[in-house]
C-alpha positions in Angstrom: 22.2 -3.3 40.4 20.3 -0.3 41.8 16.1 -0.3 40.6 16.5 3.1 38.5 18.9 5.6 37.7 17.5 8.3 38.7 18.4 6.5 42.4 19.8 9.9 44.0 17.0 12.1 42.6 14.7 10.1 43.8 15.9 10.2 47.7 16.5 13.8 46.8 12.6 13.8 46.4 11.9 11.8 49.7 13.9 14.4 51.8 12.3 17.1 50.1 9.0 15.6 50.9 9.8 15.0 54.0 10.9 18.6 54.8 7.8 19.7 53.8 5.9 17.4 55.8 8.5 19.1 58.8 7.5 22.3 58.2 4.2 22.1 58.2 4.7 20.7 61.9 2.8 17.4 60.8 4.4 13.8 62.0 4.2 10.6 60.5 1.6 9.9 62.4 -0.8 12.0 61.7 0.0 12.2 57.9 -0.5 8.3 57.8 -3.7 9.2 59.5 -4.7 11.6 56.9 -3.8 8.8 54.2 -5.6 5.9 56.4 -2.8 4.1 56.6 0.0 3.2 59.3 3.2 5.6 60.7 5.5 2.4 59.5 4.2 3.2 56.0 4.8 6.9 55.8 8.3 6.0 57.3 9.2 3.3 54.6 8.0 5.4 51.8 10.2 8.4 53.4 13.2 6.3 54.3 12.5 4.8 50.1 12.3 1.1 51.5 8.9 1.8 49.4 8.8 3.1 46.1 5.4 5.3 45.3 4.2 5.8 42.6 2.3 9.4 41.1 -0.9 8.9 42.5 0.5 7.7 46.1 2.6 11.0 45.5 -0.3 13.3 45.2 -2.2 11.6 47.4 0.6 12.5 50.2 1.0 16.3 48.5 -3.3 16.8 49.5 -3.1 15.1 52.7 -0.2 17.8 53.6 -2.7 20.6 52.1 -0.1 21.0 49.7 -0.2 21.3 45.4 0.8 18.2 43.8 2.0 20.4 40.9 3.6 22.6 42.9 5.5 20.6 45.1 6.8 19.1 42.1 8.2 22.6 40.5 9.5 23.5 43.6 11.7 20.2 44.0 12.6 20.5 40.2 14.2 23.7 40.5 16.0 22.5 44.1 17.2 19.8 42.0 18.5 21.2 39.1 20.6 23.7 40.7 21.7 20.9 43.0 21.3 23.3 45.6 21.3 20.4 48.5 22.6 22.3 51.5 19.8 22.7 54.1 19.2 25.8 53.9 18.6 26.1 50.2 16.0 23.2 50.7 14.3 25.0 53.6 14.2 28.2 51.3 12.5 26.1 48.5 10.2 24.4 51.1 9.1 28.0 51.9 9.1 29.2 48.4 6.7 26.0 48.0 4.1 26.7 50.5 3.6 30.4 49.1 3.2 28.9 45.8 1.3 26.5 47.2 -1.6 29.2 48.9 -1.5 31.0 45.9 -2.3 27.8 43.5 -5.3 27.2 46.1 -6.9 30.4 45.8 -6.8 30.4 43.1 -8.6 26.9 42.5 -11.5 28.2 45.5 -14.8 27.7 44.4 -16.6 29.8 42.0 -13.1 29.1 40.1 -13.4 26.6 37.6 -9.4 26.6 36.6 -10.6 26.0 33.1 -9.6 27.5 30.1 -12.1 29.4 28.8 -14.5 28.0 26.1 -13.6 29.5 22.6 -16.3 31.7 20.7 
């Protein structure tokens, strides 16, 4: 009996996460550095021996410099055009990261990212 079934999306998700973490040239090592934690833990959750959970996922997004929300869009629209060849999933790792600068400038101080207040 598998845990979920969402079972292949959700190793979908690790190897786009883990592409990303490629790309940005950053090992296990020194992500699970940025997360205070060990390699073997970065390498179970990428390998899905370890399930995380939302806040483990945007905790990996920021240590990667990354947009939580972002990342997430990006992998939803790899995923629902089941576009799983490598280099559609390096094209939406790229189409991330410029997504990605742009959702940090625009959240750069003297931004509040709030709505604003109604009169």
């Amino acid at each position: 009996m598998t845990r979920t079934i969402h079972k292949d999306d959700y190793h979908l998700l690790l190897a786009f996460m883990q592409q990303v973490r490629e790309s940005l040239d950053i090992t296990q090592t020194e992500l699970a550095q940025r997360l205070r934690t060990t390699q073997s833990y970065v390498s179970k959750c990428e390998r899905g021996e370890r399930r995380i959970d939302i806040m483990e996922f945007v905790n990996y997004c920021e240590a990667l410099g990354v947009d939580a929300g972002v990342l997430m869009d990006a992998f939803l629209d790899h995923r629902d055009y089941r576009l799983v060849s490598e280099e559609s999933m390096a094209a939406a790792v790229a189409s991330l990261m410029r997504k990605s600068k742009r959702r940090q400038r625009m959240r750069a101080p003297g931004r509040s990212g709030k709505f604003p207040s109604s009169p």
